[in-house]
C-alpha positions as CSV (number, residue, x, y, z in Angstrom):
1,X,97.2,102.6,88.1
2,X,94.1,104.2,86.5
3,X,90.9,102.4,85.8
4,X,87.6,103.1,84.5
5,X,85.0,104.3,86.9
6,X,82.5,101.6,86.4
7,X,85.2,99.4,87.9
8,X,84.2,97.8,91.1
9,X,86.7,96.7,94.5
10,X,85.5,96.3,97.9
11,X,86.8,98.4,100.9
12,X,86.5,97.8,104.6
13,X,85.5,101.6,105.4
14,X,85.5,104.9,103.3
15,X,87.3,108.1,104.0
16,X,85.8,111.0,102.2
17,X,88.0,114.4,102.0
18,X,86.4,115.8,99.4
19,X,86.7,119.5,99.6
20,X,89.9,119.3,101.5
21,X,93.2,120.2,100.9
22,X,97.1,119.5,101.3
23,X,97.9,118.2,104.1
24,X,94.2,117.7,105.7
25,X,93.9,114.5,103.5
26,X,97.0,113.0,104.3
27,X,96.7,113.4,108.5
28,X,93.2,112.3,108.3
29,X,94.4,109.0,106.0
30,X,96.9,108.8,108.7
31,X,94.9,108.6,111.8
32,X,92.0,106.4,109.9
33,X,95.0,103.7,109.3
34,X,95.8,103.5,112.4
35,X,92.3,102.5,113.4
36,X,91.9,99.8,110.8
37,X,93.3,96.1,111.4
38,X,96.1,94.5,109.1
39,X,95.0,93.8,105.3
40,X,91.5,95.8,105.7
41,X,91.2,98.1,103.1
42,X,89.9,102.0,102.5
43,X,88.4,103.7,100.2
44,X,89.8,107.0,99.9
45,X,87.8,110.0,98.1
46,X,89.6,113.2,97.2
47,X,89.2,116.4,95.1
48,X,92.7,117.4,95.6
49,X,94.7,117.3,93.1
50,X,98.0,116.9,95.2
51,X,96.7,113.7,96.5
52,X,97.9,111.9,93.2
53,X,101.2,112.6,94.5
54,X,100.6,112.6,98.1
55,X,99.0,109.3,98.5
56,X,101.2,107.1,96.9
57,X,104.1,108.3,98.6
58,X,102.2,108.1,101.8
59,X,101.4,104.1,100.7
60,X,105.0,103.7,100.0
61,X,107.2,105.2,102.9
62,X,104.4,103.6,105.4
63,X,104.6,100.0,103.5
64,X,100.6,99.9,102.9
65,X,99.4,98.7,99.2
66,X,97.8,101.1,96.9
67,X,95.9,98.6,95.6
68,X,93.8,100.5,93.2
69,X,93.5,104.4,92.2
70,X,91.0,105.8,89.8
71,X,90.3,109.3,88.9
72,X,87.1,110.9,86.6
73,X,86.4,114.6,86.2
74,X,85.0,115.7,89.6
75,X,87.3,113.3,92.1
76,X,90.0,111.0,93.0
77,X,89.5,107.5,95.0
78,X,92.2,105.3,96.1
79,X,91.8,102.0,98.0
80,X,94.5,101.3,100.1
81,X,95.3,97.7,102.2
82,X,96.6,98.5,105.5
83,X,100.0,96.9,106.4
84,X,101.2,95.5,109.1
């Protein structure tokens, strides 16, 4: 799911791995979901690329909601709902 920008959702906490690369943002998603409580929600920013792909899958074989991704020219942000 892409949206514009502008487009506002609210996050519990914020994870910034801008400048990072494969798998550095995916073990440091990892260890900030295991600090957060069911159904709080994180705000993920990325400039890797591989995170379109990595994230996602991380979301999906973990059972945690993507709820929203959006992408412009200079970085990615996801915000993801912690399962249980």
């Amino acid at each position: 799911m892409t949206t514009s920008p502008t487009s506002e959702a609210t996050h519990t906490e914020c994870l910034d791995t801008s400048g990072l690369y494969c798998p550095e943002p995916i073990m440091l998603l990892h260890e900030k979901m295991e600090e957060l409580a069911t159904n709080e929600v994180l705000l993920v920013i990325a400039t890797d690329p591989a995170t379109t792909r990595d994230i996602p899958k991380f979301c999906q074989f973990l059972k945690h909601s993507l709820i929203k991704q959006e992408e412009d020219e200079q970085q990615y942000r996801y915000w993801i709902k912690k399962s249980l």
